[in-house]
VOTOR-895667 format. One record per residue (C-alpha): residue number from 1; x, z, y. Coordinates in nm, 4 decimals. Layout:
% residues N
@k:NUM, east:X, up:Z, north:Y .
...
//
This chain:
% residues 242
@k:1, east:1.6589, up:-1.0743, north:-0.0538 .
@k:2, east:1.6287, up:-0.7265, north:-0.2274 .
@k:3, east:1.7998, up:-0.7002, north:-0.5631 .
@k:4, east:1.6513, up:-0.5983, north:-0.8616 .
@k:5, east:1.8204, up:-0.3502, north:-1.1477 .
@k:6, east:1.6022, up:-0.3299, north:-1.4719 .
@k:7, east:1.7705, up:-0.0574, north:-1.6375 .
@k:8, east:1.7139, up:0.0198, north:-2.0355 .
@k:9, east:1.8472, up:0.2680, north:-2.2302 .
@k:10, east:1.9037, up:0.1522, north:-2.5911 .
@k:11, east:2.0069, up:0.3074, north:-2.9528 .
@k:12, east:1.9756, up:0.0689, north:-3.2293 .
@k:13, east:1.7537, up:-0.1435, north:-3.1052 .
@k:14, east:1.8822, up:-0.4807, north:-3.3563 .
@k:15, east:1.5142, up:-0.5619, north:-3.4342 .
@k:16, east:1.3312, up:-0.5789, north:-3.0536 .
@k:17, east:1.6062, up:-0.6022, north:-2.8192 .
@k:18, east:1.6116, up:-0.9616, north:-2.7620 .
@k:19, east:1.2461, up:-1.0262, north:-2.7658 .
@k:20, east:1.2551, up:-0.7468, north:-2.4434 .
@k:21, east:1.5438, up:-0.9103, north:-2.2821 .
@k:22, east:1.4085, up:-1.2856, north:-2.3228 .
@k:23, east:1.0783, up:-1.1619, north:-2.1765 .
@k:24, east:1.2766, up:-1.0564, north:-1.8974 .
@k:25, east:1.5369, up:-1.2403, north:-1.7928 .
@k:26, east:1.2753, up:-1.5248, north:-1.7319 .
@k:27, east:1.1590, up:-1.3094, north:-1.4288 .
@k:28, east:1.5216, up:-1.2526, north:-1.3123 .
@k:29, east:1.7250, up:-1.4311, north:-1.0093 .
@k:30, east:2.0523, up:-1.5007, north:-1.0467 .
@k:31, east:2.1186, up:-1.2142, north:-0.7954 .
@k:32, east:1.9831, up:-0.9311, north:-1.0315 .
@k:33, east:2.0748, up:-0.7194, north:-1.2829 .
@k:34, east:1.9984, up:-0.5649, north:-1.6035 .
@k:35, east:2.1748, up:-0.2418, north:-1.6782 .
@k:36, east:2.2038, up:-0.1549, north:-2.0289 .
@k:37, east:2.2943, up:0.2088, north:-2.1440 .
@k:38, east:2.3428, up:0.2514, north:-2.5175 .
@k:39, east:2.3690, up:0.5366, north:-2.7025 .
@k:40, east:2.6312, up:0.4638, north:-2.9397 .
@k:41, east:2.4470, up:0.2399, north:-3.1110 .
@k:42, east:2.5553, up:0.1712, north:-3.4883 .
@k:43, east:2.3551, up:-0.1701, north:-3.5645 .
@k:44, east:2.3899, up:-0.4485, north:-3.3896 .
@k:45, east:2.2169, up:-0.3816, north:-3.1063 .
@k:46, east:2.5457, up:-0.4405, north:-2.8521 .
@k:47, east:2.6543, up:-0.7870, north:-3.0396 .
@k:48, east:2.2919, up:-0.9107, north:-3.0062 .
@k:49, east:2.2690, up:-0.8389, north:-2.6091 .
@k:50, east:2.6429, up:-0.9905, north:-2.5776 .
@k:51, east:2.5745, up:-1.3209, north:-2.7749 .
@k:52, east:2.2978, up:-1.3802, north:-2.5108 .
@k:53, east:2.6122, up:-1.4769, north:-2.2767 .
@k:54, east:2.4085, up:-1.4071, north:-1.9533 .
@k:55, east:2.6402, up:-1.2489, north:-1.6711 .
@k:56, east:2.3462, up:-1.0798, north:-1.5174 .
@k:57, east:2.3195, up:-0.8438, north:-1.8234 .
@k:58, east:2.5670, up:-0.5234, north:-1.8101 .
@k:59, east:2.6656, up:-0.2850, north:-2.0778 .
@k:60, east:2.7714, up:0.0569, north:-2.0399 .
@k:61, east:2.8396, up:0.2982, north:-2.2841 .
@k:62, east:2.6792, up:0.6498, north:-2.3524 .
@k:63, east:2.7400, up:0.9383, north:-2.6173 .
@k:64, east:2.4663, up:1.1848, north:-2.4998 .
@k:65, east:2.2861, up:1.1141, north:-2.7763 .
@k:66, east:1.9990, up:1.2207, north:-2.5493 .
@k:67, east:1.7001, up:0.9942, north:-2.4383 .
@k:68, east:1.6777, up:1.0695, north:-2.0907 .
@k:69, east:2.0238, up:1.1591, north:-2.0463 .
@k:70, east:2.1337, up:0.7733, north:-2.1521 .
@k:71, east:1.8367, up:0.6780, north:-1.8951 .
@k:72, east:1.9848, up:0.8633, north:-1.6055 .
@k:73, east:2.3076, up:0.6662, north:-1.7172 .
@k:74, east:2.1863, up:0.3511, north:-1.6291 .
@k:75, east:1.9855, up:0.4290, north:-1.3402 .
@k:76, east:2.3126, up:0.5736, north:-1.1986 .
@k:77, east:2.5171, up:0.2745, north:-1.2822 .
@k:78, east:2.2267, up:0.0252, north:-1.1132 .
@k:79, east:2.3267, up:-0.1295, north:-0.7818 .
@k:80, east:1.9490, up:-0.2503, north:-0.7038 .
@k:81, east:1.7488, up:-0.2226, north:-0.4230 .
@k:82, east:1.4818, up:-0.1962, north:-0.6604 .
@k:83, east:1.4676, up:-0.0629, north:-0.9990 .
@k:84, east:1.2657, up:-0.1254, north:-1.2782 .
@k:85, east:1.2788, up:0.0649, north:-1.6242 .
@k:86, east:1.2271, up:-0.0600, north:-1.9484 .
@k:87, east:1.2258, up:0.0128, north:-2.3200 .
@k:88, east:1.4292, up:-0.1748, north:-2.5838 .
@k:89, east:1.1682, up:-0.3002, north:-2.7498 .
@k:90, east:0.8508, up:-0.3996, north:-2.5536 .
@k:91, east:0.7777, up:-0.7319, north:-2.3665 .
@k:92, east:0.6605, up:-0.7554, north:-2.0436 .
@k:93, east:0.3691, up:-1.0042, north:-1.9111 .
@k:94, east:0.5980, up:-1.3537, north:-1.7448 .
@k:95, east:0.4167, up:-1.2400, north:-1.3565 .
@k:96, east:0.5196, up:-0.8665, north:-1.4029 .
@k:97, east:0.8207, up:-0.9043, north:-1.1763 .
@k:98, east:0.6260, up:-1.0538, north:-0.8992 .
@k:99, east:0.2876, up:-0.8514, north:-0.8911 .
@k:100, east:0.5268, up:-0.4983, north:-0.8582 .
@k:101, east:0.7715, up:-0.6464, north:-0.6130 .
@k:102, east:0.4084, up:-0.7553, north:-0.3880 .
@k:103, east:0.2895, up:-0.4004, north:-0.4481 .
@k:104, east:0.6570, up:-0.2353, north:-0.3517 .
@k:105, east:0.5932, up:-0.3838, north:-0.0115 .
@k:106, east:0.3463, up:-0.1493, north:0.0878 .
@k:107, east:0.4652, up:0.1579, north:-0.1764 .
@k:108, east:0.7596, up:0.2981, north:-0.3203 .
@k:109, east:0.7039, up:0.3512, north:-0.6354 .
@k:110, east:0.4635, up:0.1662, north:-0.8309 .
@k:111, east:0.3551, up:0.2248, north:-1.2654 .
@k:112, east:0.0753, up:0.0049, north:-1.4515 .
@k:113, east:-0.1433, up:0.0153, north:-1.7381 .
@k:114, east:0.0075, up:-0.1627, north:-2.0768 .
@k:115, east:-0.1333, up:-0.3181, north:-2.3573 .
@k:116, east:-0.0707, up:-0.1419, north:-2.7068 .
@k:117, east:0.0711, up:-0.3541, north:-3.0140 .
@k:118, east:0.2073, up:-0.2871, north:-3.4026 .
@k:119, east:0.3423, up:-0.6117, north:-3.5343 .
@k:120, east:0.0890, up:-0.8349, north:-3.4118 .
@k:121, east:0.0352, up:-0.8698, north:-3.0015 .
@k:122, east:-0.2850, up:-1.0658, north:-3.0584 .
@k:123, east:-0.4066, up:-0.7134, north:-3.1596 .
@k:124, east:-0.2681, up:-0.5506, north:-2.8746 .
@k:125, east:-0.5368, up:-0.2952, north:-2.6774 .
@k:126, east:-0.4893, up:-0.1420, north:-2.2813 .
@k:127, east:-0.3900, up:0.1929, north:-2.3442 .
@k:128, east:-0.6172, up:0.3508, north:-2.0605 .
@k:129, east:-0.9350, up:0.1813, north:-1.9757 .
@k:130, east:-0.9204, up:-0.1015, north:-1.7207 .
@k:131, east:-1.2052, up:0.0449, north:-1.4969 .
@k:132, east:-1.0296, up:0.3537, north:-1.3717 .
@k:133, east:-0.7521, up:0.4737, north:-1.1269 .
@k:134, east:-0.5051, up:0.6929, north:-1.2173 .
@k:135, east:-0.3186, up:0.6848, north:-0.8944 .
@k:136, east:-0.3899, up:1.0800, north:-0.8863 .
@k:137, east:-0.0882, up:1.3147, north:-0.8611 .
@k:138, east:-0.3316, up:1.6163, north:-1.0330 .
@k:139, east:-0.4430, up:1.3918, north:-1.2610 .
@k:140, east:-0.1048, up:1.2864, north:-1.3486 .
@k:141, east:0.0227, up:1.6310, north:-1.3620 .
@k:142, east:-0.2344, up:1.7779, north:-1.6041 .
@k:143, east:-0.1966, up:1.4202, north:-1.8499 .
@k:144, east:0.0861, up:1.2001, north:-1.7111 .
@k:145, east:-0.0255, up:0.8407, north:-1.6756 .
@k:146, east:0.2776, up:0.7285, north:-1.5429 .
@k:147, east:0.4470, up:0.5524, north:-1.8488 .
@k:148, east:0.8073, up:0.4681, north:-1.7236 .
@k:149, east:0.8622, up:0.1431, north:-1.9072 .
@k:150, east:0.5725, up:-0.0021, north:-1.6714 .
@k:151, east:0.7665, up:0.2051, north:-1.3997 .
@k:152, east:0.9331, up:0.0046, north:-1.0709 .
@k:153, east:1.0780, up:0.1965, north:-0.7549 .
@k:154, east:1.2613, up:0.1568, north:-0.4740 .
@k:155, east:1.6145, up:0.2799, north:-0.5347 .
@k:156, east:1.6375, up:0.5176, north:-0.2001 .
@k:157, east:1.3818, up:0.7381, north:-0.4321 .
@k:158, east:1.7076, up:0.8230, north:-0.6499 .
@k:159, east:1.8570, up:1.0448, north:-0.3931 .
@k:160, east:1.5810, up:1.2559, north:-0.4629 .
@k:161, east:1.5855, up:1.2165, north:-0.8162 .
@k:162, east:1.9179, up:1.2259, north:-0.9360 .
@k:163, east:2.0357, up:1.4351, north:-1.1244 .
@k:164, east:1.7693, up:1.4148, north:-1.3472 .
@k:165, east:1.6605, up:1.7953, north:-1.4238 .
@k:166, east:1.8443, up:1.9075, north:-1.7778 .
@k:167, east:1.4541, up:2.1399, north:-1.8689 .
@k:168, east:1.1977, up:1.8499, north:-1.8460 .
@k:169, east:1.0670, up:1.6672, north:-2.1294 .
@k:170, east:1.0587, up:1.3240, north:-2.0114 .
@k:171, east:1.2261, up:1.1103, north:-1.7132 .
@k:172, east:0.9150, up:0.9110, north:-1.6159 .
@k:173, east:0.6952, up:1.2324, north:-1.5328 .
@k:174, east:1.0038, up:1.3664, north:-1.3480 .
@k:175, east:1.0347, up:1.0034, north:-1.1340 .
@k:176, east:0.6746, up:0.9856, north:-1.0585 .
@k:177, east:0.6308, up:1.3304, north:-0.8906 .
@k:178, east:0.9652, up:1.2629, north:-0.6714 .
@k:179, east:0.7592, up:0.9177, north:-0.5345 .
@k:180, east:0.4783, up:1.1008, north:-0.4728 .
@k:181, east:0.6651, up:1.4030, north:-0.3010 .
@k:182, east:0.9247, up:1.1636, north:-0.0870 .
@k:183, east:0.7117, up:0.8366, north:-0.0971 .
@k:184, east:0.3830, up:0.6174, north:-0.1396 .
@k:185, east:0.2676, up:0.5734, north:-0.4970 .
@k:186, east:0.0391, up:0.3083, north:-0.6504 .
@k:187, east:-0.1038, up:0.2673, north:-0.9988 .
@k:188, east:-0.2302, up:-0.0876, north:-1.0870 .
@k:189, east:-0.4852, up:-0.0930, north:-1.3011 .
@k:190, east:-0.4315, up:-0.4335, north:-1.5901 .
@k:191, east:-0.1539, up:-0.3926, north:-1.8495 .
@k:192, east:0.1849, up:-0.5878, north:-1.7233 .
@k:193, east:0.3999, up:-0.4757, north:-2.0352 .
@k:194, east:0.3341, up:-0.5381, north:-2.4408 .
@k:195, east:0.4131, up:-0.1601, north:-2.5490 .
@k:196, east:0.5415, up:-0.1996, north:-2.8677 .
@k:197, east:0.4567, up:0.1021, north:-3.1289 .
@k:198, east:0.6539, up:0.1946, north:-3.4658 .
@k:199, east:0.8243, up:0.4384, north:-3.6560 .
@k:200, east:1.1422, up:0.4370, north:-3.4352 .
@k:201, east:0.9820, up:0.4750, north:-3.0896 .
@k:202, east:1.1569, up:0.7274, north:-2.9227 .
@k:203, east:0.8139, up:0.8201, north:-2.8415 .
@k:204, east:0.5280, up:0.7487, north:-3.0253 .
@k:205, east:0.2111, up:0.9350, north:-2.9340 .
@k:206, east:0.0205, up:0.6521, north:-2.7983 .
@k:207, east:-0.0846, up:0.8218, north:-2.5033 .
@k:208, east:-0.1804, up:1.1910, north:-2.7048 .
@k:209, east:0.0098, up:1.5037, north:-2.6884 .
@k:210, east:0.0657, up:1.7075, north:-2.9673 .
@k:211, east:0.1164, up:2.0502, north:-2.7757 .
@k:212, east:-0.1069, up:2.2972, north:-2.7949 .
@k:213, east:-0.2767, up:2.4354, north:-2.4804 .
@k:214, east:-0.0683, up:2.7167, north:-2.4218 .
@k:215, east:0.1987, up:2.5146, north:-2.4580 .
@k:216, east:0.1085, up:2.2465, north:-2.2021 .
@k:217, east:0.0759, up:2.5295, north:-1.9137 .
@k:218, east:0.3923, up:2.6553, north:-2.0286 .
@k:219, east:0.5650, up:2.2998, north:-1.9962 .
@k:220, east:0.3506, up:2.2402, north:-1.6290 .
@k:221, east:0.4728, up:2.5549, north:-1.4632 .
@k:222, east:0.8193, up:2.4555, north:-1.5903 .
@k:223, east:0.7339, up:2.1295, north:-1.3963 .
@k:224, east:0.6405, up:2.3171, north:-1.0814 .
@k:225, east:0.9395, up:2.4914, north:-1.0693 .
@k:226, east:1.1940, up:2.2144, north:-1.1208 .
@k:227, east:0.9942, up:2.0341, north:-0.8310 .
@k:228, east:1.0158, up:2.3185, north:-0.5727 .
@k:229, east:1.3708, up:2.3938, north:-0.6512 .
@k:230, east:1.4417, up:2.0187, north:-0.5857 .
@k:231, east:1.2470, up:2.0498, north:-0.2692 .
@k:232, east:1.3839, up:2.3241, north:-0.1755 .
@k:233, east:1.7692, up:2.1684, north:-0.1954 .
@k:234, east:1.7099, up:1.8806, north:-0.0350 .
@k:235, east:1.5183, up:2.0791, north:0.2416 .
@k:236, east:1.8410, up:2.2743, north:0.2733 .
@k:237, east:2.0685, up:1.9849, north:0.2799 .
@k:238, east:1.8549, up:1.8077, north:0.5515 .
@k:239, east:1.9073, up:2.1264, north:0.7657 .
@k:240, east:2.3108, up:2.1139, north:0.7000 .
@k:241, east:2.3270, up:1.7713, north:0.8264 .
@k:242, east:2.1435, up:1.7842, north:1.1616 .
//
């Protein structure tokens, strides 16, 4: 039986963090994990996740003060066969678990749609329509689509992935375009995750960039060149080893 690692990267996350964790642990066997990075954390976001009292849950500590640096943290710290990411303060749907781990049969990696919520989840909307497939690795590079806290993967992805490049805005982006370089991608199409949005998200465009256009080429040919350079060292360490 594979294992699965959900890893989250937390900073004062007091106000959500249970809600995610309850919404997830219901999914888990005893056999998995959740790996919890936190970013030096000054609420009482580690004291919440501790009185749970569930051995399955495991805290490590980070001082990057850095988003995607405290991600990498607990990806590198997961022991999974699988891994799922997640947010501090979303919920996912109770079947979430078992559609992806279906899907990562046939795929590697595998993202979904997600329903938006404020306060109130009754409210909640899918953040990209229903009818259409974004399962498109130049559709995902112009607008990414891949939101990494609907994100699961198989872990032999991370030998590709890791380190996580120090110039790229975001982790998820960087994740998808290794499982579509190294792997078999697949996008379902109905929201598995409530995507929580408020003040303190450490991002909060709802799906909208704020760059301009000359800025967006400038951050895609960054892109392009982290990814062949990758390529390019892992085509050169293939060739050492044979």
């Amino acid at each position: 039986m594979e294992k699965i690692s959900v890893c989250i990267a937390t900073y004062n996350g007091e106000l959500y963090i249970e809600d995610q964790l309850d919404s997830i642990l219901k999914q888990l066997r005893p056999n998995d994990e959740i790996i919890i990075s936190d970013d030096s954390s000054t609420d009482r976001t580690i004291e919440i996740i501790k009185a749970l009292r569930d051995t399955r849950i495991k805290i490590f500590h980070s001082s990057h003060r850095n988003l995607i640096l405290n991600f990498e943290n607990a990806i590198e710290k997961a022991s999974g066969d699988i891994i799922f990411l997640s947010d501090q303060d979303d919920i996912w749907y109770p079947n979430k678990i078992e559609i992806l781990l279906n899907k990562l049969e046939n795929y590697d990696l595998v993202f979904t749609n997600l329903n938006i919520f404020n306060e109130n989840i009754k409210n909640s909307q899918a953040m990209f329509p229903v009818d259409k497939d974004y399962n498109n690795v130049f559709l995902n590079f112009v607008k990414n689509h891949c939101v990494g806290a609907t994100m699961a993967f198989k872990a032999h992805l991370l030998k590709y992935a890791l380190p996580i490049p120090k110039n790229i805005e975001m982790h998820d982006m960087w994740i998808y375009l290794i499982g579509a370089t190294y792997g078999k991608t697949f996008y379902y199409r109905q929201p598995l995750i409530y995507y929580r949005r408020h003040d303190s998200n450490a991002s909060n465009t709802g799906g909208k960039t704020t760059n301009s256009l000359l800025e967006i080429i400038k951050i895609r040919i960054t892109w392009i060149k982290v990814l062949l350079k990758r390529m390019e060292k892992i085509r050169k360490h293939n060739k050492n080893i044979k």
